[in-house]
N, C-alpha and C positions, 0 to 999 in steps of 0.2 A: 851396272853390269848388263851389258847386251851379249844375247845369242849373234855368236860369229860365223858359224860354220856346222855341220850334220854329214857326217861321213855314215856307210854303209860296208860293212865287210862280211861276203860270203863264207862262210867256211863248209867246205860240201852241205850239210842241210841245216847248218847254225845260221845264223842272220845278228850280224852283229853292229852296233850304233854307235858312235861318238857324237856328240853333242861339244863342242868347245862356245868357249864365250871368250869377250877381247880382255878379260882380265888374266888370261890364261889356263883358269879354273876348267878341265874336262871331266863330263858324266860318260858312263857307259851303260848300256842296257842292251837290253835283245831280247827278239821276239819268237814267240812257242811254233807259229804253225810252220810247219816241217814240210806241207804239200806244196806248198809253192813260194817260196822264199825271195823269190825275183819276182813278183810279183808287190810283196811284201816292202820290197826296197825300192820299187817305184812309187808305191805309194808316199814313203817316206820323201822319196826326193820331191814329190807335189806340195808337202806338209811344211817343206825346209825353206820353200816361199814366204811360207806366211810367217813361220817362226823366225825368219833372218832378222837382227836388228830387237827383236822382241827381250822382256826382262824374262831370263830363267827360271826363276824364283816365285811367277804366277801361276804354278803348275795346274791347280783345278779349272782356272778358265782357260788355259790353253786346247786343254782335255775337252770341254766344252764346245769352245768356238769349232775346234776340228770337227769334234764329233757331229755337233748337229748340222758344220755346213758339207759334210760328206753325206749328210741323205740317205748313205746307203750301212746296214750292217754285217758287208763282207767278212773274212775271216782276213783278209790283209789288211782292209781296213785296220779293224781293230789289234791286229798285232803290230799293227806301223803306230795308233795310238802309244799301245803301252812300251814298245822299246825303248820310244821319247820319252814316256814317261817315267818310267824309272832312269833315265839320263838325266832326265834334270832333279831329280830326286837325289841324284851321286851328286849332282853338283851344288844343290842347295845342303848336304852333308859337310862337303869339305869346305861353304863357302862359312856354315855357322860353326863349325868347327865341332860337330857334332853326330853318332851315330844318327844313322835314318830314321832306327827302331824309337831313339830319342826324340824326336821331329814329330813322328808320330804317336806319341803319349805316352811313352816309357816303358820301359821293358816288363815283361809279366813273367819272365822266366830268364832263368841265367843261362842254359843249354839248350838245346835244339834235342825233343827224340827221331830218331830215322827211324826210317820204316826199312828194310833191305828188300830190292827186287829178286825175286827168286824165280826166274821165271821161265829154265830149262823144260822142255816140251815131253822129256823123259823123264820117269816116274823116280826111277834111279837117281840119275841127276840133281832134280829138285830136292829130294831130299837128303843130298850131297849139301845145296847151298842153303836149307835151310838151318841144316846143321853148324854149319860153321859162321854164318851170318849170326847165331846164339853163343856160341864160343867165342866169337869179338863180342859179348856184351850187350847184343840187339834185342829190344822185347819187343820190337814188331818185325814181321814177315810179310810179302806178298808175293802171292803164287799167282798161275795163270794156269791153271786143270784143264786146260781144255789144249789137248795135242794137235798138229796140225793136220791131222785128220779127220779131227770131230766131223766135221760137214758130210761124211760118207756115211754116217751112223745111223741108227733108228734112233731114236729116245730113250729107247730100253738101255739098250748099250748106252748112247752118251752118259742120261744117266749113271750107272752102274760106274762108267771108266771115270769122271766125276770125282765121281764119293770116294772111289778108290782111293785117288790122287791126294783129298784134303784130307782123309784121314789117317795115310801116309805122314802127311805133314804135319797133322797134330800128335799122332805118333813121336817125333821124333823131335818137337820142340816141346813138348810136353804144355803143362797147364799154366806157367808162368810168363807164356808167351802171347804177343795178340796176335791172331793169321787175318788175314786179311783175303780174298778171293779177288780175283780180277776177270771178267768176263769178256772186256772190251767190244762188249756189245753183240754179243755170238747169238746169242738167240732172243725167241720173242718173246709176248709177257705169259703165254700159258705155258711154253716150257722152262722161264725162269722161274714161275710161282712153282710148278710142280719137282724144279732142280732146290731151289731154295728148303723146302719142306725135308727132302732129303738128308741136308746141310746141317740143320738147326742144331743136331747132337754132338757137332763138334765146335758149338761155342766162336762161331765165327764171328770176327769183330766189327767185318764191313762185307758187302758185295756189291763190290764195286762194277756201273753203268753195266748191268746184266741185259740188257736190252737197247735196241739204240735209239737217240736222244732227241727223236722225229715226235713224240710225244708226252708231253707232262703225263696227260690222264693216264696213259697205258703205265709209265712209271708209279704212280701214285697206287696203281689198282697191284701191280706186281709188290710195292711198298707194305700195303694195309694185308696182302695174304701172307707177310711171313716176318718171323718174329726178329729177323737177321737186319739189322742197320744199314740202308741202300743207301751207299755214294754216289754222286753223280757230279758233273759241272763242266769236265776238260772241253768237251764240244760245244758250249756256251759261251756266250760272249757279254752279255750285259745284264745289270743292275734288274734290271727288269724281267729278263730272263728268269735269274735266282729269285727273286719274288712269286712267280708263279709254280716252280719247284716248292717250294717253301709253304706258301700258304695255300697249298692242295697235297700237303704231304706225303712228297714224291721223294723226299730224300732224308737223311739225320745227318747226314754228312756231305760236305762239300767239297771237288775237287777241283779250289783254286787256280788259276795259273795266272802271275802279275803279268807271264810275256804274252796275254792271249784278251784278257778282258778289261783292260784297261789300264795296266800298268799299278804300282802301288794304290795309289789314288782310287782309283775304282774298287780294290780287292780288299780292301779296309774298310767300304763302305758295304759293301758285301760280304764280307765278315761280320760289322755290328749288323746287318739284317737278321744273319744267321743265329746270334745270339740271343736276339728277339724271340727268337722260336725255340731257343735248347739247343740248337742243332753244332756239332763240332765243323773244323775246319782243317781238312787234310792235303796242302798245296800238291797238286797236278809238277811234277818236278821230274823231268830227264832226258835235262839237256845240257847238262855241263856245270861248271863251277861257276858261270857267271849267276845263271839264274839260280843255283844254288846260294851263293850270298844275298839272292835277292829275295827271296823265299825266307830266306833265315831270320831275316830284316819283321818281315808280314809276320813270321810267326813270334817271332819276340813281343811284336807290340798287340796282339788279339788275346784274351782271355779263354777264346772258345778255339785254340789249335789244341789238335789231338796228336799227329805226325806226320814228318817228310821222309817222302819217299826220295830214295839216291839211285843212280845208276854209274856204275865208273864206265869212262867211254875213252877210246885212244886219243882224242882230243881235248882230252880235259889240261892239257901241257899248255893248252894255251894260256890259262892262267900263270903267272909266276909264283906266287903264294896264294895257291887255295886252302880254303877252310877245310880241313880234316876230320876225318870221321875217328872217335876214339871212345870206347868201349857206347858203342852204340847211340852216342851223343855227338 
């Protein structure tokens, strides 16, 4: 079985991959970064050189040869890795006649838990969805407390409006729920240490990339002043990266993404790293049903996934049978 052919379809900011070979067997996959997705699929059409002709089914040296003779660790680069590489991961599925999560050492769980994005910018709102994301079944939530005004505030206020917001939410999912905080990198490490410290009373389950991801240390130092489980990873790209996160204790939880750091192959090797240290595994996940079955796959076969995060998006049609979210599984 030889790779025949590598197609590329845009869908406004999805990036999407075929992979066919001459036995007729097609992978599908796609890649996470969103900022520049044309760029993304040039890369790939550069990759589709070397792969034409090549066996499908050698997935870790492909990943290899690409990776080290690209020199470079762009963000297209390695989203042009992993699309391919979870395409030929579909296509060594259907060639052994077997799930992926099976390929990859067997399944640890029979269901997926989601996590539901809750992520209205109004106070109201948010805890409109986090209420009913608990009423389908959901025992994880993630918010995003910081309104699109924060940037105008003193500290005092942000703070204040904050605390407001997550306690709001814990409010109204009460104590059987896990919340999860989203900061997307809004502020630095003295106003996350002193936002965090605020936090702790409402038994937050993660806070996620509270600062942005330009430094391990400064992570690490925001990590060790508060007792709240810091995620981090979507802005990362390699193996090596999560090793320095990891053994300077920047993070307890990882935010995978197979279409961003290497495709399955890499993100299962960054998973058992994770594991090595305790730390759980909560896949970087919102961009559609593709990457959703892809994600489902990774967390099936890791011992150390905690949850996936979902977003429904008006594009998600493009799948014909996607995997369905049902009492919060």
């Amino acid at each position: 079985m030889k790779i025949e052919r590598i197609s590329t379809y845009l869908v406004e900011d999805w990036l999407l991959v075929t992979v066919e070979t001459d036995t007729g067997l097609k992978g599908v996959g796609q890649s996470t970064f969103w900022g520049q997705p044309a760029a993304t699929a040039q890369v790939i059409d550069e990759f589709s050189r070397y792969l034409s002709g090549k066996d499908p089914l050698t997935i870790d040296y492909h990943f290899q040869y690409l990776n080290r003779s690209s020199s470079f660790r762009a963000s297209s680069v390695f989203a042009a890795l992993s699309a391919i590489d979870v395409a030929l991961w579909d296509i060594a599925g259907k060639h052994y006649g077997a799930p992926v999560h099976g390929l990859l050492g067997g399944a640890h769980r029979t269901k997926i838990r989601m996590c539901a994005l809750c992520m209205d910018g109004d106070i109201d709102g948010m805890v409109s969805e986090v209420k009913a994301a608990v009423e389908t079944g959901h025992t994880a939530v993630k918010i995003d407390p910081f309104p699109p005004e924060y940037g105008t505030w003193a500290l005092p206020r942000l703070i204040r409006e904050v605390v407001d917001r997550v306690g709001a939410a814990r409010e109204a999912i009460g104590e059987d729920v896990d919340l999860v905080i989203e900061a997307h990198r809004k502020i630095g490490p003295a106003e996350a240490i002193s936002l965090a410290s605020k936090l702790e009373p409402f038994d937050v389950a993660l806070f996620e990339d509270p600062i942005p991801p330009d430094s391990v240390d400064s992570m690490a130092e925001v990590a060790a002043k508060t007792t709240i489980p810091i995620a981090t990873g979507e802005r990362l790209h390699t193996l090596y990266e999560f090793r320095e996160v990891l053994s300077r204790g920047a993070a307890r939880d990882l935010k995978l993404d197979a279409g961003l750091q290497g495709g399955l192959t890499q993100t299962k090797k960054i998973a058992a790293l994770a594991e090595a240290y305790h730390a759980t595994v909560s896949p970087h996940n919102a961009w559609g049903p593709i990457l959703t079955a892809i994600h489902v796959q990774l967390a099936a076969a890791i011992p150390n996934f905690l949850v996936l995060e979902y977003r429904p998006d008006n594009k998600d049609d493009i799948a014909v049978s996607p995997l369905e979210v049902k009492d919060g599984y």
